[in-house]
TITOR-270890 format. One record per residue (C-alpha): x, y, z; chain; residue number from 1; residue in one letter. Coordinates in Angstrom, 2 decimals, decimal comma, padded with zeros to 5 digits, m for minus. Each point is the difference from the previous one (the first is absolute). Layout:
residues N
+---------+---------+---------+---+-----+---+
|      c1 |      c2 |      c3 | c |   k | r |
+---------+---------+---------+---+-----+---+
|       X |       Y |       Z | A | NUM | A |
...
+---------+---------+---------+---+-----+---+
This chain:
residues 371
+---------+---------+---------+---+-----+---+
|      c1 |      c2 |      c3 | c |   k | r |
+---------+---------+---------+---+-----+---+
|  035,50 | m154,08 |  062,56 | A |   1 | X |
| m003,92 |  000,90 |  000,07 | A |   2 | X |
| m001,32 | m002,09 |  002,94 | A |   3 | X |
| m002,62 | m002,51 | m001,65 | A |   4 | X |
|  002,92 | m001,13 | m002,72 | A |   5 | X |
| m000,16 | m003,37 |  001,88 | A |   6 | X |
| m003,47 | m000,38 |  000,15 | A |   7 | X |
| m002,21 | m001,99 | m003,19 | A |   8 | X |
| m003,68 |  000,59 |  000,23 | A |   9 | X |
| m002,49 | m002,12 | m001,74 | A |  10 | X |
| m002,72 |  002,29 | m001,08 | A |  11 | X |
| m003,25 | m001,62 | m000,59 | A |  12 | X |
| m001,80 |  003,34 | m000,18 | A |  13 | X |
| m001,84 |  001,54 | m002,84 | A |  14 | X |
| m001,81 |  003,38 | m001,10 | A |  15 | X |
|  000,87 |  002,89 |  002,74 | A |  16 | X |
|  000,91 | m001,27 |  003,85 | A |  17 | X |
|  002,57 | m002,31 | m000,21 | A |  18 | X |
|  001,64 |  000,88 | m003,10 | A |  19 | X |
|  000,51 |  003,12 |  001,43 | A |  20 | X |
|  001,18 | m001,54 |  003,54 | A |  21 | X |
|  003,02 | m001,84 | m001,88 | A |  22 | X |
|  000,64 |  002,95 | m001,96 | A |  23 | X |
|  001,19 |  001,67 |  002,95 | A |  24 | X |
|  002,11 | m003,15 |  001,14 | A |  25 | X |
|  001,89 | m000,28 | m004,00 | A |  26 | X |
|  000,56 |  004,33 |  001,07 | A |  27 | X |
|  001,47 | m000,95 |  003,09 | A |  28 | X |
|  002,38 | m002,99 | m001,67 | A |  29 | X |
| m001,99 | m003,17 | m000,09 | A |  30 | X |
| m000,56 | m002,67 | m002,74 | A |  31 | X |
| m003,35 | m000,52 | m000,49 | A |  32 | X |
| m001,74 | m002,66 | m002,26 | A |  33 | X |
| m003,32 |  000,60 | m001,24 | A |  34 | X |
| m002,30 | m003,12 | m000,06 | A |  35 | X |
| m002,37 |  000,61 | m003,29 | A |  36 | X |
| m002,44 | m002,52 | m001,70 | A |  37 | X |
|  001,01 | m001,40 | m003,31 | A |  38 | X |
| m001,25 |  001,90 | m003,21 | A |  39 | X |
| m001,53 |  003,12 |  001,54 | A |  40 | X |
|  001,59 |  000,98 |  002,72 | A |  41 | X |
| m000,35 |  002,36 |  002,89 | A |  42 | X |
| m003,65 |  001,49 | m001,24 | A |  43 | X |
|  001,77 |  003,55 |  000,19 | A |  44 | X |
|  002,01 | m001,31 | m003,01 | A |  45 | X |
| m002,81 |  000,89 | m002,25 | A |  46 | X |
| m000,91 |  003,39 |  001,17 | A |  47 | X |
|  000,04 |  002,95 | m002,29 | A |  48 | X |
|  001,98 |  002,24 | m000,81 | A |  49 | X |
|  002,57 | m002,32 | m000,55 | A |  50 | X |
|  004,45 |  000,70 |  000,57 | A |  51 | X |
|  001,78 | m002,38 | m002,33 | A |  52 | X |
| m002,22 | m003,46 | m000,32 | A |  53 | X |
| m002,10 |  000,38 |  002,92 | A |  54 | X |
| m001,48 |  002,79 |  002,48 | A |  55 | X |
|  001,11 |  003,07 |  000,72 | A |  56 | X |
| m001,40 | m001,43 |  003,97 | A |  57 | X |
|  001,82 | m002,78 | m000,22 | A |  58 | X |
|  003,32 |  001,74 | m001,00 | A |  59 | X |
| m000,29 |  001,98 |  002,82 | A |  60 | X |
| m000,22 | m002,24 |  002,85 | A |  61 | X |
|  002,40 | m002,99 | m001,11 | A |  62 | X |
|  002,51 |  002,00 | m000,93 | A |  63 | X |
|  003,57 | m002,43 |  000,72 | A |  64 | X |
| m001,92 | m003,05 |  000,53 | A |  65 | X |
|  000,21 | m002,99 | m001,65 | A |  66 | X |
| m003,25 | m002,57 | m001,01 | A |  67 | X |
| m000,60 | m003,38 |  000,12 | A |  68 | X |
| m002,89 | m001,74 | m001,63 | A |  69 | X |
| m001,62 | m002,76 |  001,50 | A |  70 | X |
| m003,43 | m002,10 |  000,38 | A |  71 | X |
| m000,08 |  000,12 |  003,45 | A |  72 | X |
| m003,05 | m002,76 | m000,83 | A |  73 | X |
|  002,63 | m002,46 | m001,32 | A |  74 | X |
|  000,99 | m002,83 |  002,01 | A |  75 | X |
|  003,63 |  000,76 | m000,21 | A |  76 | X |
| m000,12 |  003,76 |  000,69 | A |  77 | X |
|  000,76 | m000,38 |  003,84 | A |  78 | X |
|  002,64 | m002,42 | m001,17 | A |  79 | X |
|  001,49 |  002,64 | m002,36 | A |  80 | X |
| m000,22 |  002,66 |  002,15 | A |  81 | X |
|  001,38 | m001,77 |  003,42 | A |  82 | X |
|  003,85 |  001,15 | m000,83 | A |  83 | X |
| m000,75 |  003,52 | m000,39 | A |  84 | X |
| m002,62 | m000,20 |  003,17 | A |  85 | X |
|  003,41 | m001,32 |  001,78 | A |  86 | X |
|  001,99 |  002,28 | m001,06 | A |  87 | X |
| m002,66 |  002,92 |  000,85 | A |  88 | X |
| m000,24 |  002,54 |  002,77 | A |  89 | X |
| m003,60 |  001,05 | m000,66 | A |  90 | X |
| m003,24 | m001,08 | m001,93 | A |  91 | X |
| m002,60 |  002,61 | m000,46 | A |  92 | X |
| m003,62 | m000,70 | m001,45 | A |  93 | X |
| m003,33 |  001,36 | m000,13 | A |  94 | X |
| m002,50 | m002,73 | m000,98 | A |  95 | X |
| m003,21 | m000,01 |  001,79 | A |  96 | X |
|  000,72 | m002,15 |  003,56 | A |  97 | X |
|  000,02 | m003,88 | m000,50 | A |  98 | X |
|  000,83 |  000,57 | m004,09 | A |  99 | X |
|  003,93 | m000,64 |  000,50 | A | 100 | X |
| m000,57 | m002,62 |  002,51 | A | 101 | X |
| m002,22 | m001,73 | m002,50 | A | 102 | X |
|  002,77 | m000,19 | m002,68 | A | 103 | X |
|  002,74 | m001,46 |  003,15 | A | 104 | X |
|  001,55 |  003,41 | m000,09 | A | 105 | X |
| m001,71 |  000,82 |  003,46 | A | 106 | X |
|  002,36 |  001,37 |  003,01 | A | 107 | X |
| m000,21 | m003,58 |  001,67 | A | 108 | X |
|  001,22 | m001,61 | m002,93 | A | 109 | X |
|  002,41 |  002,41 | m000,89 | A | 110 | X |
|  001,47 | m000,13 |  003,71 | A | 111 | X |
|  000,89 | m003,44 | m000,13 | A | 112 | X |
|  002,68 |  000,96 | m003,48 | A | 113 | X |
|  001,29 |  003,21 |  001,72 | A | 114 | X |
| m000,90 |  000,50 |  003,68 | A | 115 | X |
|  002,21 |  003,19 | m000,08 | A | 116 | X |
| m002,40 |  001,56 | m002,81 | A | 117 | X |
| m002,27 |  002,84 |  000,76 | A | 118 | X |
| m003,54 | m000,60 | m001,67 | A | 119 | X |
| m001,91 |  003,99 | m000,47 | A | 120 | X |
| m003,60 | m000,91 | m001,42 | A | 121 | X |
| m001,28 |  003,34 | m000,54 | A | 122 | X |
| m004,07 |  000,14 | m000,83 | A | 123 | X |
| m002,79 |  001,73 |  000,21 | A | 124 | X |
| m001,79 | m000,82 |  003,36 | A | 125 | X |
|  002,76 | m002,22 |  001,91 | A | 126 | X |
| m000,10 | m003,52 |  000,65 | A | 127 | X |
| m002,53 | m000,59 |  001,92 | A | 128 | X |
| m003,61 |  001,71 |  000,93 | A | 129 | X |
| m003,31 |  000,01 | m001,89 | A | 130 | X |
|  001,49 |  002,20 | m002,74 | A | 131 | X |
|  003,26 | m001,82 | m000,52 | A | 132 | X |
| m001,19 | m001,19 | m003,62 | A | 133 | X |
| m002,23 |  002,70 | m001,39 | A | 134 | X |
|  000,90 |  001,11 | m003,12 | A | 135 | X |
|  001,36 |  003,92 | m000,22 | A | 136 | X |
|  001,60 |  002,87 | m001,08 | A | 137 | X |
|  001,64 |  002,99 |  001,17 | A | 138 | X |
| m003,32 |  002,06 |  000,35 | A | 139 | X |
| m001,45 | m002,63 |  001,88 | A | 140 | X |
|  002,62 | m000,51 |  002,83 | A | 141 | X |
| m000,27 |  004,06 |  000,32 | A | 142 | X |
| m003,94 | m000,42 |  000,50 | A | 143 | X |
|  000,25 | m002,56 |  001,96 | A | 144 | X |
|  002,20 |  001,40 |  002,55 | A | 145 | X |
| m002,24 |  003,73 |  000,05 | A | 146 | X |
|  002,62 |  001,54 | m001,37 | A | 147 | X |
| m001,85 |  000,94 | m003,13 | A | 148 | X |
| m002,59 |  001,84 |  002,49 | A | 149 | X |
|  002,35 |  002,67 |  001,22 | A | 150 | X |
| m000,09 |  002,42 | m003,47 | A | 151 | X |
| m002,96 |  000,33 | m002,06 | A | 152 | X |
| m001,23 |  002,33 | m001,99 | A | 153 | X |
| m002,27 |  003,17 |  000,00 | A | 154 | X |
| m003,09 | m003,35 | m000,05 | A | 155 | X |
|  001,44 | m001,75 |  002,53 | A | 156 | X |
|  001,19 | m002,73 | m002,36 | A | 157 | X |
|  003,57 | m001,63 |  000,33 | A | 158 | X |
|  002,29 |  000,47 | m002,35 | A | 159 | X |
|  002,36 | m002,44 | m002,09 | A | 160 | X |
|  003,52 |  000,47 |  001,91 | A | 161 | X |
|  002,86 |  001,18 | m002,38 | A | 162 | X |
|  002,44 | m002,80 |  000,76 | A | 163 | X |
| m000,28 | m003,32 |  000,79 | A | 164 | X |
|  000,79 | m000,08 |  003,54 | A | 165 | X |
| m000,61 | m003,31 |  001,08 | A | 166 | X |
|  002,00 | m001,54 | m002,42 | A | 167 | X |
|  002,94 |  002,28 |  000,89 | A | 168 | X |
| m000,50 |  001,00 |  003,38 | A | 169 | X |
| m001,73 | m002,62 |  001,58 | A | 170 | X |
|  001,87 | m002,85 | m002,32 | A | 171 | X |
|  003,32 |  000,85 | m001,63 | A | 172 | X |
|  001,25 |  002,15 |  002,74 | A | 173 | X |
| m000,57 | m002,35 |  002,75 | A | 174 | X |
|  000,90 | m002,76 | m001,80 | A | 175 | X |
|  003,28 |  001,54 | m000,12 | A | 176 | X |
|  000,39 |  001,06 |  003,56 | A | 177 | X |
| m001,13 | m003,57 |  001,05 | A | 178 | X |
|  002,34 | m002,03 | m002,23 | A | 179 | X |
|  003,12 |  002,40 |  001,30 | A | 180 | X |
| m001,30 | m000,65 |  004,09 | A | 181 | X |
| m000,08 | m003,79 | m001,01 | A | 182 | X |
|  003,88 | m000,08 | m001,37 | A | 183 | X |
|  001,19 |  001,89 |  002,92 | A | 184 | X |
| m001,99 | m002,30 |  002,35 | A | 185 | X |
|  001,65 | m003,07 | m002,00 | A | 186 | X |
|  003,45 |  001,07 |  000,69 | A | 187 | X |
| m000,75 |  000,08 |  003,86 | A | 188 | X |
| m002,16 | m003,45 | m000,17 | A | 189 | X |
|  001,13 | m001,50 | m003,57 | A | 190 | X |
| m003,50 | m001,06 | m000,27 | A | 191 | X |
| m003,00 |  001,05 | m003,28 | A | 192 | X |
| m003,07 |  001,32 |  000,94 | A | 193 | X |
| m004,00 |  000,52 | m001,98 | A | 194 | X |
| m000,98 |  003,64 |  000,13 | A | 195 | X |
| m003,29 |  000,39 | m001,36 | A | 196 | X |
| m000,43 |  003,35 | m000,84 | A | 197 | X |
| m003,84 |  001,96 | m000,51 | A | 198 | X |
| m000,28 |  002,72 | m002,32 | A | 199 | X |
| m003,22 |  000,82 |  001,95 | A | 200 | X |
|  001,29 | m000,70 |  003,49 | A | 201 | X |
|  003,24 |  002,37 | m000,77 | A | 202 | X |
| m002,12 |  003,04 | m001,38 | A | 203 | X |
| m001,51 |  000,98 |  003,95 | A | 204 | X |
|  003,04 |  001,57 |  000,96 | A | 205 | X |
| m000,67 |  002,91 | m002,76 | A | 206 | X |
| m003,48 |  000,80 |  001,68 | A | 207 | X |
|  001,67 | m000,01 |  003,75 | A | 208 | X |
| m001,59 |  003,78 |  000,98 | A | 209 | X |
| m003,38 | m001,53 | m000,99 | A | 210 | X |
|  000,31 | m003,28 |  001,88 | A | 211 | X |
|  001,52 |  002,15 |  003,04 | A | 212 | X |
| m002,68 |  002,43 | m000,40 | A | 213 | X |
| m003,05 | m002,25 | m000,11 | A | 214 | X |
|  001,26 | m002,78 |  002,31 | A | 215 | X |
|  001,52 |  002,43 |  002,77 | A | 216 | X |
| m002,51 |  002,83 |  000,03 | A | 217 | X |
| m003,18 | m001,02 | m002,68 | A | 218 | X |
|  001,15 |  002,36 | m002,41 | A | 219 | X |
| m000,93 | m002,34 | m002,84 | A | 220 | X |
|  001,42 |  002,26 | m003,27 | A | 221 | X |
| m002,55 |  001,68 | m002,42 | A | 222 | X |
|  000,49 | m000,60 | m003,66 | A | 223 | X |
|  001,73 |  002,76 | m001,37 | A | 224 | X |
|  000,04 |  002,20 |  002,81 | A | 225 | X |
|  002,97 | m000,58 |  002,45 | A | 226 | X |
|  003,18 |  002,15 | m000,04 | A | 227 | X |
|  002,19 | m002,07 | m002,49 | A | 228 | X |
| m003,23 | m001,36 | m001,87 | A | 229 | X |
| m001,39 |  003,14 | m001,37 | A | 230 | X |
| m001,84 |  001,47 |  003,10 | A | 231 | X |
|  002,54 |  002,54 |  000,61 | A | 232 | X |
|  000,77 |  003,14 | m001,96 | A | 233 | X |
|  004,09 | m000,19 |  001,41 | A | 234 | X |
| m000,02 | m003,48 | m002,68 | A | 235 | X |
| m001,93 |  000,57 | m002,82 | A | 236 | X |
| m000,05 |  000,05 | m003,41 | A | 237 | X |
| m000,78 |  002,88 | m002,11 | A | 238 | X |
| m000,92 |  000,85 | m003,44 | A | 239 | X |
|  001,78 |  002,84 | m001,73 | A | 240 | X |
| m001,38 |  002,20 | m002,61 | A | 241 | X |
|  001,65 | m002,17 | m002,91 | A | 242 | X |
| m001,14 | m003,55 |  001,13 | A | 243 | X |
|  002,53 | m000,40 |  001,82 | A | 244 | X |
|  000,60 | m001,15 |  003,45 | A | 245 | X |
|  001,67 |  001,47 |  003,20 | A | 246 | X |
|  001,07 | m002,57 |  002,63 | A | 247 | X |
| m000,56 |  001,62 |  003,18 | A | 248 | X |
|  001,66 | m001,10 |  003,23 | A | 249 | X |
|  000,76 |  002,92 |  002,51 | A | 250 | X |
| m001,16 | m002,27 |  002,70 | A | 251 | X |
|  002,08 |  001,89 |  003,05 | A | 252 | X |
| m000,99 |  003,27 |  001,29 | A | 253 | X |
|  003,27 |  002,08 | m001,32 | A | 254 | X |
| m000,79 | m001,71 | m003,35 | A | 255 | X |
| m003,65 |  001,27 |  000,13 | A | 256 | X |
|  000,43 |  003,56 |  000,52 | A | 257 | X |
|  002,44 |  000,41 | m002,28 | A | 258 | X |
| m002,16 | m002,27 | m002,87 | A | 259 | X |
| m003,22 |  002,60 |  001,04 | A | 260 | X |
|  002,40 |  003,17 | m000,18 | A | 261 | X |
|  001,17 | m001,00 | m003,66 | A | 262 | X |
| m003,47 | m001,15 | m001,59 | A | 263 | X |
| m001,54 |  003,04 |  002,01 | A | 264 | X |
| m002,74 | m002,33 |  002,15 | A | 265 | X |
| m001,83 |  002,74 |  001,97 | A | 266 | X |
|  000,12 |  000,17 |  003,88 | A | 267 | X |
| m003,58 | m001,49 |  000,30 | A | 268 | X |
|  001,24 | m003,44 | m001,91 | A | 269 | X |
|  003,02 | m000,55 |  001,87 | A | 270 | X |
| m001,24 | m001,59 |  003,25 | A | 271 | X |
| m000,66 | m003,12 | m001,78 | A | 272 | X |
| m000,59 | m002,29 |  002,89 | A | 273 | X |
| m003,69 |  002,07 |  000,18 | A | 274 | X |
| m001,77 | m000,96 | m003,60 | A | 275 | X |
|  003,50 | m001,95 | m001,82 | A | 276 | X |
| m002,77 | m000,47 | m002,90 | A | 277 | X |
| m000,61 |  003,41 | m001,08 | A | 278 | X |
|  003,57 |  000,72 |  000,40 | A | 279 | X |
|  000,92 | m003,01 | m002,21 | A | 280 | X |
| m003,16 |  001,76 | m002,62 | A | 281 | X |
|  001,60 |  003,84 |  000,65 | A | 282 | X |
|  004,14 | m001,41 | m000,97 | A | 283 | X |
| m001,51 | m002,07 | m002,67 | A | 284 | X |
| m002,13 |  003,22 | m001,72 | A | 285 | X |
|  003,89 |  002,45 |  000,57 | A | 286 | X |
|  002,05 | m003,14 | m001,72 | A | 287 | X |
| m002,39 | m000,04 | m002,62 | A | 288 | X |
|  000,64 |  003,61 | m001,10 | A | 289 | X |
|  003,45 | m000,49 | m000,64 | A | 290 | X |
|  001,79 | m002,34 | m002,49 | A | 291 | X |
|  002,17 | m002,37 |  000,83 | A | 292 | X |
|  003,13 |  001,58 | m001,11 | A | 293 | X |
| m001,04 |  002,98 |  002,02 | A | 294 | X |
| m000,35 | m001,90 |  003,34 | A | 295 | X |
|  003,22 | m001,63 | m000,82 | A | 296 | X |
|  001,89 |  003,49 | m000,12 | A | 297 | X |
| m001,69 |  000,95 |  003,03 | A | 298 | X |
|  000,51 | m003,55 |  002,04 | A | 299 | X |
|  003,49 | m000,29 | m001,55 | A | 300 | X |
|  002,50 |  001,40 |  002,31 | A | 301 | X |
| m002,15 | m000,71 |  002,94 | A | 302 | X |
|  000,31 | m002,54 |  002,95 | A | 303 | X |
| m003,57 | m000,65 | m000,19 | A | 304 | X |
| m000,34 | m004,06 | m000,47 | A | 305 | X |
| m002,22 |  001,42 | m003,58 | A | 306 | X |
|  000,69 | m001,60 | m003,66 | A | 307 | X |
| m001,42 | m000,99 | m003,38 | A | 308 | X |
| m001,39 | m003,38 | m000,50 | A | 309 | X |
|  002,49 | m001,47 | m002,87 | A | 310 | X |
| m000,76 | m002,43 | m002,33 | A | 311 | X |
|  001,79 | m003,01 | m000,34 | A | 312 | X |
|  002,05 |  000,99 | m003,10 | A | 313 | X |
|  001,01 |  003,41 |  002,20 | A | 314 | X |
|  001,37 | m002,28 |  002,78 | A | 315 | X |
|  002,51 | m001,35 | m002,42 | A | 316 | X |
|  001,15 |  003,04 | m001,10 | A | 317 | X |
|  000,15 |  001,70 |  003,71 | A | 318 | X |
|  003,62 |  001,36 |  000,35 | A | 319 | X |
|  000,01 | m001,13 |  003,44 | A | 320 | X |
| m000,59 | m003,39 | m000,74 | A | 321 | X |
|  002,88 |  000,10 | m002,83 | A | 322 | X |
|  001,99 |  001,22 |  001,94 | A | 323 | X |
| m000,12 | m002,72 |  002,69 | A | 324 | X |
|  000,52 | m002,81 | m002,74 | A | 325 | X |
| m003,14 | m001,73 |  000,02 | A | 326 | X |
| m000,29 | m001,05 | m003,26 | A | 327 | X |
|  003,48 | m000,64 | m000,88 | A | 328 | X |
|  000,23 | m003,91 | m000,35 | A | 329 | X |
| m002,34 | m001,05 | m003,01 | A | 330 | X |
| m001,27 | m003,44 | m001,40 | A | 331 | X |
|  001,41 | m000,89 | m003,51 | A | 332 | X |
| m002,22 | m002,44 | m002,39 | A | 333 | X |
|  001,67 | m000,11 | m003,09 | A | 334 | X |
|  001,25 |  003,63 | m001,25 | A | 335 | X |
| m002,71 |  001,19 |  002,11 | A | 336 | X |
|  001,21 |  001,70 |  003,81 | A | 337 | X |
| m002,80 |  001,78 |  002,68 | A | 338 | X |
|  000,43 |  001,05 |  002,99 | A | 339 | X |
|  000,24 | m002,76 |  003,13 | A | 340 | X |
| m002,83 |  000,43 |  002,89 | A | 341 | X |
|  001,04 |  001,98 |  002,59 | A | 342 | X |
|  000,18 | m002,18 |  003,36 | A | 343 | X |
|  000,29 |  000,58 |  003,48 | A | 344 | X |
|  003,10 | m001,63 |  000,42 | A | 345 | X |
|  003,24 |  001,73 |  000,84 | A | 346 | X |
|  002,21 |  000,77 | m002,64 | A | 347 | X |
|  002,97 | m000,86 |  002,06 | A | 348 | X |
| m001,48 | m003,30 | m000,28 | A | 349 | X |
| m000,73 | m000,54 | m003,49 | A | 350 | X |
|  002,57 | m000,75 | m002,69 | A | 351 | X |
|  000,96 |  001,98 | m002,84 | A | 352 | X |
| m001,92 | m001,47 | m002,59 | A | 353 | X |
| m000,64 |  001,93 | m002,82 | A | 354 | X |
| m001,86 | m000,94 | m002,12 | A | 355 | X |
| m001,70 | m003,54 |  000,22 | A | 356 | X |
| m002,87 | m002,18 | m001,39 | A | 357 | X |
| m002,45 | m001,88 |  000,65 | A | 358 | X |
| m000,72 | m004,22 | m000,55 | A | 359 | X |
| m001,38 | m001,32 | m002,79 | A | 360 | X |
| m002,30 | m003,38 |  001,22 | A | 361 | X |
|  001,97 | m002,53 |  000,61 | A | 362 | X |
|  003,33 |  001,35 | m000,92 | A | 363 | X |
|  001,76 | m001,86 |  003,38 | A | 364 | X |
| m001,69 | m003,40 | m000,59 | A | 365 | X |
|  003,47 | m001,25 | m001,35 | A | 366 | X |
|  002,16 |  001,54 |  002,60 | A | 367 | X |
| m001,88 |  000,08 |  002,87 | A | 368 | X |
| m002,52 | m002,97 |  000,12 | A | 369 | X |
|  001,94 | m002,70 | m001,88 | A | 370 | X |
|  003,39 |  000,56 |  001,09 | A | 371 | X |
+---------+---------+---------+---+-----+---+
């Protein structure tokens, strides 16, 4: 028995965070029941490239669900949904604060069907403060929080992060972690709870050394020119005589000398506590000499913390990552199969699936919401 097979989720989520939250929970065993507007759908329905009738996105993250479709503007739409809000362990949304509330789906209102249910709102700013309703995105929360001042580049100007953290880390994940701390807290109490989850509030924890830093000792970070942010040469990046790049990380002393010894970093460069900038310029001008299929011989066989920067489509292919089964459940849509997103959930506690789809819209408004 996986341990959330007794647990039905209501997932009012769209786009990225919250799908992605109740992804985890149908991995882990639970029945979850997206909560879609008539005709269109989640919006991620219509992104491109598409897997079977709608996106490739979409396919991804609500995998094993099923969909209702409902007005939630109606007058009868609490009225339809009340036996499955009974019946329901947790409701999950991420409308902008007072939006749900508006439409009688609001935790107070909710409370009184199912005191027992636990209510995760997961937005943008939290529930409250000046910022609670401003409109954003991803790149916005990062900004907002100063973490998009801790890597620049060679002008000083931020850069565009590679993954959408907030959404992930500061919503799905936490979401997640939340939801599980509020069904172990209802077995001791038998009692629901709100947890109103920040994307922005839950991204400090991933600049802790700069909050400790400036708030201890003043130490405010530089752009671009702390250890892990590009200041150092032990945790750099490196461009190698092809185009390629060397991901450098011989942060520890042992890992050091032994990086300077193979590149051949003269004595005068390897004190880099005295000028870590020219060091950083004299590794950068040796890498570039060499192609990247040279440094790899060299770096192969070596304890060093050194290796290429992969694209995405070499990930996938990585032997290492075969070989640990990552990809080996897939999503079907019609005679079509590709590979399931990998999660971080234990495979002792996910089921063997297989391959399975998707919902179409809709598809459990007989089942579910008339029955």
């Amino acid at each position: 028995m996986r341990p959330l097979e007794d647990i039905t989720v209501l997932d009012f989520g769209t786009l990225l965070p919250g799908p992605l939250a109740t992804l985890m929970l149908v991995e882990a065993g639970a029945q979850v029941i997206k909560i879609e507007r008539p005709g269109r759908g989640d919006e991620m329905r219509s992104y491109i490239p598409k897997f079977g009738a709608d996106s490739v996105n979409f396919a991804l993250l609500n995998r094993g669900k099923r969909s209702i479709a409902i007005d939630l503007k109606a007058d009868d739409a609490l009225q339809l949904l009340t036996p499955l809000i009974l019946e329901a362990d947790v409701l999950l949304e991420q409308f902008r604060p007072g939006v749900l509330a508006k439409l009688g789906f609001g935790y107070e209102a909710v409370k009184k069907i199912n005191p027992s249910l636990i209510y995760a709102s997961i937005t943008g700013y939290g529930q409250t403060g000046p910022l609670a309703k401003v409109a954003a995105h991803d790149l916005n929360y990062c900004a907002h929080i100063g973490m998009l001042s801790l890597v620049t580049d060679g002008e000083g100007s931020p850069s565009v992060p590679a993954a959408l953290v907030a959404d992930i880390a500061g919503g799905a994940y936490p979401a997640v972690l939340n939801i599980l701390f509020a069904l172990r807290q209802r077995d001791q109490t038998g009692d629901g709870c709100y947890l109103d989850i920040s994307m922005s509030d839950n991204l400090f924890p991933f600049m802790y050394w700069a909050m400790g830093n400036g708030v201890s000792a003043q130490r405010w970070p530089a752009s671009g020119d702390e250890l892990l942010t590009g200041g150092s040469p032990r945790y750099n990046i490196y461009r190698t005589a092809d185009d390629r790049f060397i991901a450098a990380a011989p942060l520890e002393e042992k890992f050091w000398a032994k990086f300077c010894d193979l590149i051949g970093l003269e004595e005068g460069y390897r004190d880099d506590s005295i000028d870590p900038h020219s060091v950083i310029a004299r590794v950068a001008e040796i890498v570039s000499e060499r192609t990247a299929q040279e440094w790899q011989d060299i770096f192969g066989s070596q304890d060093i913390c050194c290796n290429l920067v992969s694209t995405v489509k070499d990930a996938l292919r990585n032997p290492h990552f075969l070989e640990r089964n990552l990809f080996d459940n897939a999503i079907a849509a019609g005679d079509k199969t590709m590979p399931a997103l990998p999660l971080p959930v234990d495979n002792q506690f996910r089921g063997p699936e297989g391959e399975v789809s998707y919902p179409s819209l809709g598809e459990a408004n007989d089942s579910l919401l008339r029955r």
